[in-house]
N, C-alpha and C positions, 0 to 999 in steps of 0.2 A: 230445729229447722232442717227441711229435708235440702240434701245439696245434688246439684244436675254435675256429674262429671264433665269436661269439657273437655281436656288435653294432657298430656306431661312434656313438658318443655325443660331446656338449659339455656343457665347464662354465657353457656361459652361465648367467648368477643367481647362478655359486657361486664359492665362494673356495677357494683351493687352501690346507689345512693339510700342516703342517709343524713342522719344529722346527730351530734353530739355522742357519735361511738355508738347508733341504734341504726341499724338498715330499717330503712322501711318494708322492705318484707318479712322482716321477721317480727316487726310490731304489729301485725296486720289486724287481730282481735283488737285491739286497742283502739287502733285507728276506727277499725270499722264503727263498734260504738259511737267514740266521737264524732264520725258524721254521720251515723243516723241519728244520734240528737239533734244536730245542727241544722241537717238538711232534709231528713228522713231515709227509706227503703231505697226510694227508687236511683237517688244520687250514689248509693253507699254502695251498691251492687252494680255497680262502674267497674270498680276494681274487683278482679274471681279471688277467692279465698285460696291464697296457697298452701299445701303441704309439702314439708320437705324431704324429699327424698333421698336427701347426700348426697356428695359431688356436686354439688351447683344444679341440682337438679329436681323439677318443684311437679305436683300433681295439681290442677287447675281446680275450681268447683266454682257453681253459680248458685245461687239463691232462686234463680227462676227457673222454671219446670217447661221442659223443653227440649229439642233437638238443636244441641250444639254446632254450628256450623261456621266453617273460617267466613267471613264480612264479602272478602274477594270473590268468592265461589257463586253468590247472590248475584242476581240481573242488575243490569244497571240501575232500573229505580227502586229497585231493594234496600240495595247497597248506597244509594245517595241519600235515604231515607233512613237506616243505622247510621251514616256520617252523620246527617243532623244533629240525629239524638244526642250522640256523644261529645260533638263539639259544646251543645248543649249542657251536660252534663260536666263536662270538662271544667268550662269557665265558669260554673258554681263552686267546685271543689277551689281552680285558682283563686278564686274570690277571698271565698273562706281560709287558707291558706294565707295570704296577704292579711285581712282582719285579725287572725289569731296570731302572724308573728308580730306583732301591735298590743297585743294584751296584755293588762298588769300582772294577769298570773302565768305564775311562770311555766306550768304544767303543759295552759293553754298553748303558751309561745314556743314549747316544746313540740306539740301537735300542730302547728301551721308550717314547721321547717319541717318535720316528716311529711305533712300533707303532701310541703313542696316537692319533696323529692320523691315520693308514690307518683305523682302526675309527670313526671320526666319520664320519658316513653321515646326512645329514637325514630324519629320518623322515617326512616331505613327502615325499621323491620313493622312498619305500619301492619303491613300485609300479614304479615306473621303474628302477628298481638292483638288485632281488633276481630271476637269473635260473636255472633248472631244469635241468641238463645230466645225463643219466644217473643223474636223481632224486635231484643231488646240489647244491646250494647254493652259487651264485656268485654275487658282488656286484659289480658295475660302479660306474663313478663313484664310487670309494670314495675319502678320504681330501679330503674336501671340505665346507663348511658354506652355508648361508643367505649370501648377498653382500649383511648390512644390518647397522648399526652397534647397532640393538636388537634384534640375532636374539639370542635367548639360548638357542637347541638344540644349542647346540655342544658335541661330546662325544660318548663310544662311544653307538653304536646300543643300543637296546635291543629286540630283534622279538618283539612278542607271538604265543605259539600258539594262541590263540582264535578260531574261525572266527565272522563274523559273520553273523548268518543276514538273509535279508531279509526286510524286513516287508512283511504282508500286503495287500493292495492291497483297501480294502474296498469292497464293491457299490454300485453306485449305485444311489442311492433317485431316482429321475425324480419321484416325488409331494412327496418334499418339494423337488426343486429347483420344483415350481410354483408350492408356496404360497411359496416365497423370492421368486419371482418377483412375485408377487401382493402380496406386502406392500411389496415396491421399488414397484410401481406405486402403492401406495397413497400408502405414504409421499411420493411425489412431488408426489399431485395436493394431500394436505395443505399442504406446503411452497407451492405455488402457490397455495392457496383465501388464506391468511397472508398470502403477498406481496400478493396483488391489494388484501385489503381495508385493507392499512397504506397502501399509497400509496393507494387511491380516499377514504381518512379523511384525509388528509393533501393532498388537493386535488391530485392530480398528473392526476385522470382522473375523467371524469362519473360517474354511477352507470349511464349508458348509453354516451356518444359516447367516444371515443379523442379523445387530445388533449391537451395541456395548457390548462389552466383557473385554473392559480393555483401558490402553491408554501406549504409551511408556514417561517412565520418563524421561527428560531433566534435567543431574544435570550442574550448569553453576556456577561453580567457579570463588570466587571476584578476581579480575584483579588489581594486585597493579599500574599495567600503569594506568588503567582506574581511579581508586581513585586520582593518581598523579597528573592528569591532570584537573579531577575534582576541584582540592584545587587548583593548577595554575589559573584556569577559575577564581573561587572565590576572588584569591588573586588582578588580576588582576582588577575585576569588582570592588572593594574595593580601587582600587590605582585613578580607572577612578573618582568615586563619587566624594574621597576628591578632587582631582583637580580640576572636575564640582563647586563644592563649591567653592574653593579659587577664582574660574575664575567670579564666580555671585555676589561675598563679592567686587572685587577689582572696585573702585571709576572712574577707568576709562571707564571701559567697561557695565555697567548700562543695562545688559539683562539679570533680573533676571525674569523668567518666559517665555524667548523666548526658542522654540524648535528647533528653524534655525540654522545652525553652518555654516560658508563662507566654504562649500565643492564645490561651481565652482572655485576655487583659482586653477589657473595656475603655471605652475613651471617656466616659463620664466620672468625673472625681479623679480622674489622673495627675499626678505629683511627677514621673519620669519626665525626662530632659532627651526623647526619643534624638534629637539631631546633636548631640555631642558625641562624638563616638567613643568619649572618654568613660563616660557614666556609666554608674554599677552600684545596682541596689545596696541601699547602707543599713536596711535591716536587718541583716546578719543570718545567719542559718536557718532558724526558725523559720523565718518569712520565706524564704526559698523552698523551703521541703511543706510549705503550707500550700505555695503555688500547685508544684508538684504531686501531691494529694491527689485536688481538685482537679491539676486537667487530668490526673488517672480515672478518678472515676467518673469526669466528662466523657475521657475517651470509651470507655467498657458500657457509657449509657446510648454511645452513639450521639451524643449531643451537637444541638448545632451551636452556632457563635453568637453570643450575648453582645451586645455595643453599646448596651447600657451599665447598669450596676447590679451584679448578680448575688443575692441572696442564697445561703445554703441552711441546708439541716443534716447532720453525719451524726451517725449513730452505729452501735454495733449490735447490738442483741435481735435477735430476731421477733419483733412484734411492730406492727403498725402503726409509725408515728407520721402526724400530716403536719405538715409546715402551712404554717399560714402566717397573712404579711396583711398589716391595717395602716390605710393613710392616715395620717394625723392632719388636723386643718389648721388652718394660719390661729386660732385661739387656744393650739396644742391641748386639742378634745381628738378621741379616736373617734371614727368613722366606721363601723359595722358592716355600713350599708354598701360598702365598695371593699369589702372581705377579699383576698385572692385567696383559694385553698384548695384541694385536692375536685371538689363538686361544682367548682364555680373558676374554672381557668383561662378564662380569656375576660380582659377587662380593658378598658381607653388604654389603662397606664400601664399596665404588668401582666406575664402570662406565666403560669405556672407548664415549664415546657420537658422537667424530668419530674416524674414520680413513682414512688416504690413503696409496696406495701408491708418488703420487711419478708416477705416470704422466700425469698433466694437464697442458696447457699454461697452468700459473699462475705467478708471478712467487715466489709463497713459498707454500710444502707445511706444512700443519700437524697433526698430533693432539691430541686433551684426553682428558684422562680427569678424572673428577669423582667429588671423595672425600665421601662423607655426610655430613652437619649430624652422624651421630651414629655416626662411625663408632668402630670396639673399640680402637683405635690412637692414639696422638697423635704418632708422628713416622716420616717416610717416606721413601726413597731413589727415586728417580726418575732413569732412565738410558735409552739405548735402545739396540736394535741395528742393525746396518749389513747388509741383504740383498745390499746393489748389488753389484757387482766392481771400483768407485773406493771411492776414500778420498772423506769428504765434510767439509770444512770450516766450519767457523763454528756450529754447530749452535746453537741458543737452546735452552735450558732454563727454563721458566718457572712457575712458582705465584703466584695471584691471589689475596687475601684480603681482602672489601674493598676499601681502598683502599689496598693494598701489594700490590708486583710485586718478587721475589726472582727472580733470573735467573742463568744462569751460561752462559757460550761456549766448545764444547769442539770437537775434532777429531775423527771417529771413524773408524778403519780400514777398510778394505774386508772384506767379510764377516765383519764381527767385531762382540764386544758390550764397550760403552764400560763399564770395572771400576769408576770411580766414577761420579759425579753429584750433583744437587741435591739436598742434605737442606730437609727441611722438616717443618715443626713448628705440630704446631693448638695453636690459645690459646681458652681458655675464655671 
């Protein structure tokens, strides 16, 4: 098959989707087959055939013979007439995608989660992705989303066929830009005539000569509020120190010289006795340098504050591990269908709001995902999978509630997804 050139493009900004350790750009032969069985020629040359060219960086091609041209460039009924097609063309592929992740074979179910994430297309770079070959609709940089941990447009495209007209550019009125002008001057000299006679009232300048001549006294009487609260401020700073102290003396807690205090502590599952000013975690060392951890490598993720119950994945080797978190239903069956994972991060109950692919030079790699103060669920399975091509060892599994750390250390196979994991369980 002869191929029409179209573009070279990068994914800089963008994440490469996928499913089970396979990008859908790099299965593209595959795929392509599978929908021209399914659907034929004209649905399957949707998507341009990429070549890779390294670095994140891909060579386009079309199946149609033709002059290549960006969608935007085209007149308005060109260009709403390519929209059709392709919304067209779109909602065939989602279709088929949806059918096939429903099939008893598994090969099939394996091609309708690639399908899905081929048709994810950020609608941000619409402009940049939807190109015109033979007046016929092709998508570059397809099978990619937003590369930020609060993008939530992840998911099939949807392309509108409504042209937007542009708005009319209205005349300029020159008479009223003068009197605009005219009232800015006025206003000005007001503002000036004001200043002059508060300070020449206030003795800073003669009623004639420039100068200083005096100044006005400011007399400001002590404020017994202000002293009151003053000594409050103090008494208080004084009640913090000694309890600082008790809390670095007590045998349990062994962080005399840490400046870290566990402030990502959640309110959901919390066991602390926050209004005693006596209490002091009785889990012993351990549990404190587990807090401690965790808000390091919240703090180095730039992370915001969970209020819910926060799920972790820590790891040290450098290869690709995604954390992923399954509701269980009140008959304790997992649910699939409400997955939270690195491709699919925002959901009712939970968002997945750190993630890392393992490529950084840091010491320990981690993701969280954070499940609601008020989420539909009260008990969850938390596992991840393995992208890499090694096995990786030691893996931490972690949920924080409060002031409890449940944890579990498992081994996970090279491109594989780990069958159990950490259960966990919200308390009222």
């Amino acid at each position: 098959m002869e191929r029409q050139y179209i573009t070279d493009t990068s994914y800089s900004g963008l994440r490469l989707m996928g499913a089970r350790g396979y990008t859908a750009v790099d299965t593209w032969e595959n795929l392509d087959t599978f929908i021209r069985n399914e659907l034929g020629d004209k649905d399957a040359n949707l998507l341009a055939e990429p070549e890779n060219l390294g670095g994140g960086s891909y060579s386009w091609f079309s199946a149609w013979d033709g002059q290549a041209n960006l969608a935007k460039d085209l007149g308005p009924q060109a260009y709403e007439k390519v929209c059709h097609k392709a919304a067209s063309s779109l909602a065939k592929l989602k279709d088929l995608a949806e059918r096939s992740k429903d099939a008893s074979d598994r090969q099939v179910r394996l091609f309708g989660e690639i399908l899905w994430a081929a048709i994810t297309i950020p609608e941000e770079r619409l402009e940049h992705s939807l190109y015109c070959v033979d007046g016929n609709p092709v998508f570059v940089n397809w099978g990619a989303r937003i590369d930020r941990p609060e993008y939530d447009g992840a998911g099939p495209l949807v392309v509108s066929t409504k042209t937007v007209a542009k708005p009319i550019e209205p005349k300029k009125d020159y008479l009223y830009q003068v009197i605009n002008a005219l009232l800015w001057l006025v206003f000005i000299a007001v503002c000036g005539f004001i200043h002059v006679k508060l300070i020449d009232g206030c003795g800073m300048f003669g009623a004639y000569n420039l100068g200083p001549l005096g100044h006005c006294e400011l007399v400001v009487e002590a404020s017994e509020s202000l002293e009151s609260e003053s000594m409050e401020t103090m008494r208080l700073q004084n009640e913090f120190l000694a309890l600082q102290n008790r809390a670095l003396d007590n045998e349990y807690c062994d962080i005399a010289g840490a400046q870290n205090s566990v402030s990502n502590s959640p309110s959901n599952n919390s066991t602390s006795n926050q209004d005693d000013d006596t209490f002091v975690p009785k889990a012993g060392k351990q549990l404190v340098a587990d807090h401690l951890l965790l808000n390091s490598l919240l703090d180095e993720a730039k992370a915001a504050t969970c209020s819910g119950v926060e799920v972790f994945a820590i790891w040290n080797d450098a290869v690709d591990i995604d954390l992923v978190l399954y509701p269980i239903t009140p008959t304790d069956e997992i649910n699939p269908d409400l997955l939270v994972d690195p491709y699919n991060t925002k959901t009712e109950y939970a968002v997945m709001d750190v993630s890392n692919d393992g490529s950084t030079a840091q010491e320990s790699h981690m993701e969280r995902i954070c499940i609601s103060e008020d989420a539909e669920f009260d008990k969850y399975l938390a596992s991840v999978y393995n992208n890499g091509d090694k096995a990786v060892q030691g893996v931490k599994l972690l949920s924080r509630g409060g002031d409890l750390i449940d944890q579990l250390e498992i081994d996970v196979a090279a491109n594989s997804e780990y069958e159990l994991g950490l259960n966990i369980t919200l308390q009222d």
